[in-house]
C-alpha positions as CSV (number, residue, x, y, z in Angstrom):
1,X,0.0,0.0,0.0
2,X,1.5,3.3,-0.9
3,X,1.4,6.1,1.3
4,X,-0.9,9.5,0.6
5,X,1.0,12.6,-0.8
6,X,1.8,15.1,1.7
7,X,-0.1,18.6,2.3
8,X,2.4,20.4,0.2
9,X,2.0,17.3,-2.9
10,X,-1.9,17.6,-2.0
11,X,-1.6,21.3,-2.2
12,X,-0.3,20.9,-6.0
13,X,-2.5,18.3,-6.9
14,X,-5.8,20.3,-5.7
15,X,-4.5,23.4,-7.3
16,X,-4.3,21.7,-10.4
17,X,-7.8,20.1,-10.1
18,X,-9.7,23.5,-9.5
19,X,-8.0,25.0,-12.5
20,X,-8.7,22.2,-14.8
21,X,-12.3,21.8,-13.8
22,X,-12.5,25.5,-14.6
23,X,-15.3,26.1,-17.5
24,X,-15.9,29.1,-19.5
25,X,-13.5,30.4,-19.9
26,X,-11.5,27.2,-19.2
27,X,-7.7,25.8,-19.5
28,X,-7.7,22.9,-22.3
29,X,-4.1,22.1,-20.6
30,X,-3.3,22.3,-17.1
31,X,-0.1,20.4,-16.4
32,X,2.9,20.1,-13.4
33,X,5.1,19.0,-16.7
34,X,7.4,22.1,-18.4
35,X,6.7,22.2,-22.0
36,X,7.8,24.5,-24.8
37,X,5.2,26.9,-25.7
38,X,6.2,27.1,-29.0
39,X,5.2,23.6,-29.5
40,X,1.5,23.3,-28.4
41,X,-1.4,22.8,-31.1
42,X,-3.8,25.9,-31.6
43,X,-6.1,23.7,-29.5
44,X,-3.7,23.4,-26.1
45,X,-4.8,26.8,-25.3
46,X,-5.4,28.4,-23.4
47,X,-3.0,26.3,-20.9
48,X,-2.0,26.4,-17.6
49,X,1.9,25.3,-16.0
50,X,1.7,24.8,-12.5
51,X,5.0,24.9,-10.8
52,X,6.9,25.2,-7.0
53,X,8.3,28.5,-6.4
54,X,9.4,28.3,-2.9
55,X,8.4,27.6,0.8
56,X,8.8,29.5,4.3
57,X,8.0,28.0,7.6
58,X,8.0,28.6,11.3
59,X,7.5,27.1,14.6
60,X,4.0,28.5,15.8
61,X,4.2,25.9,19.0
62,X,6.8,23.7,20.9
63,X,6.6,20.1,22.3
64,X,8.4,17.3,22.9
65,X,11.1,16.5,20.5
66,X,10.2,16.1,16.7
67,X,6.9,17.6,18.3
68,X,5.4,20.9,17.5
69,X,3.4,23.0,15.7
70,X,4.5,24.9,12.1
71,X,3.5,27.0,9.6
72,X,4.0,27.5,6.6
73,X,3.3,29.1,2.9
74,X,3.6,27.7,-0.3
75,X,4.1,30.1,-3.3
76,X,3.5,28.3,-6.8
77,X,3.8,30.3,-10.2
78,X,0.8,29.6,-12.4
79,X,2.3,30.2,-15.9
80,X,-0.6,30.6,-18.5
81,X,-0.3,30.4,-22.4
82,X,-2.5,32.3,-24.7
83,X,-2.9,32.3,-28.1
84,X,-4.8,34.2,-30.7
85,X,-6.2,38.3,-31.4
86,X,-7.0,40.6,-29.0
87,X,-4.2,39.7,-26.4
88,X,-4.6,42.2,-23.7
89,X,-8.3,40.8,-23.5
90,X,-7.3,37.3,-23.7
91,X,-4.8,38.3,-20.7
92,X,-7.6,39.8,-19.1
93,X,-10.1,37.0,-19.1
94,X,-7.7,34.4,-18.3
95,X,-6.2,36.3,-14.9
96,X,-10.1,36.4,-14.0
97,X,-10.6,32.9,-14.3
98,X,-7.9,32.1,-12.4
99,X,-8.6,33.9,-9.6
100,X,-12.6,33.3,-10.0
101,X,-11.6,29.3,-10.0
102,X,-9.2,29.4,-7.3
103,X,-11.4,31.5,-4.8
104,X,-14.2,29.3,-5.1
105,X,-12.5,27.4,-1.8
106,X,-9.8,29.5,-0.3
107,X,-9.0,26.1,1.4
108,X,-8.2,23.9,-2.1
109,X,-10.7,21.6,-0.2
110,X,-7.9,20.8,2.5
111,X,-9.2,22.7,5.8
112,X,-9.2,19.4,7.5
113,X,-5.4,19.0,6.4
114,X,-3.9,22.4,7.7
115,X,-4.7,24.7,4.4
116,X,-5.5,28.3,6.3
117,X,-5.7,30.2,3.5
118,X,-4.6,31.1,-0.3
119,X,-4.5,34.3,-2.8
120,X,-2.8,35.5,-6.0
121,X,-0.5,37.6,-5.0
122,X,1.5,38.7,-8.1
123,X,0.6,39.4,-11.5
124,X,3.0,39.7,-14.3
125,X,2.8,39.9,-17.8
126,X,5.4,38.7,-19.5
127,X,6.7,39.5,-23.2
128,X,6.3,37.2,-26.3
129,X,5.9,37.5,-29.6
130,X,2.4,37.7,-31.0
131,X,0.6,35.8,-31.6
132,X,1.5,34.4,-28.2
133,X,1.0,35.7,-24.5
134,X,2.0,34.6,-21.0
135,X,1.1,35.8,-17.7
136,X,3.1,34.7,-14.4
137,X,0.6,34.4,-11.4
138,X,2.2,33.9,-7.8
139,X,-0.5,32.1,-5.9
140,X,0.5,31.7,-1.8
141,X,-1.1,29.1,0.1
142,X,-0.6,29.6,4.1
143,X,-0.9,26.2,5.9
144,X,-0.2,24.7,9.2
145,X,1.0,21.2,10.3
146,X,2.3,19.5,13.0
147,X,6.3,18.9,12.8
148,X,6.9,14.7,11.9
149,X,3.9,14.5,9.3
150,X,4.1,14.8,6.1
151,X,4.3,17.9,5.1
């Protein structure tokens, strides 16, 4: 029997999900795998790349050892293709989508697992040549666990 993902492998996964299930406008690809761009049918877009940015934690509480409280926050970069006319409305769209999909549950569905919170915090456009686009999207998720589970 294999052993569940951790909070921060669950935190991925559900991100992923949420985005994917997204309809209208939706992501046709939404993927953890780096692909070039410049490669992707007409149809594999709009598309989504999910990746880890970095982590922070802290000790919130103390207890015996390998005991104790932490928390912690996630930051994942949400890279997301366009492809077509009218860019800056495409852009647009797309960053409300996002952040219209991923606020639907604050809590990626993982409240019972330590997930306190989550937000975009960072929204960059990022230059390419037309017909392409690309916006960079810092999404945070704040969590809590205690120290010796998987995390």
């Amino acid at each position: 029997m294999s052993a569940s993902p951790g909070l921060r492998e669950q935190i991925v996964i559900n991100t992923a999900t949420i985005l994917s299930q997204r309809a209208d406008p939706g992501f046709v690809l939404v993927t953890r795998e780096p692909f070039d761009v410049a490669e992707l049918a007409i149809t594999q877009f709009p598309s989504i790349l999910i990746s880890f940015n970095s982590e922070t934690r802290e000790t919130v509480s103390m207890g015996a050892p390998a005991v104790g409280r932490r928390a912690g926050e996630i930051t994942l970069d949400l890279r997301v293709f366009l492809r077509g006319n009218e860019l800056d409305k495409k852009r647009n769209a797309a960053i409300a989508a996002v952040e219209d999909a991923l606020e639907s549950d604050r809590y990626l569905d993982l409240r019972s697992s330590g997930v306190l919170d989550s937000q975009i915090t960072t929204i960059e456009t990022q230059d390419r040549q037309p017909p392409l686009a690309e916006v960079l999207m810092s999404f945070v998720v704040s969590y809590n666990y205690l120290r010796g589970s998987q995390a």
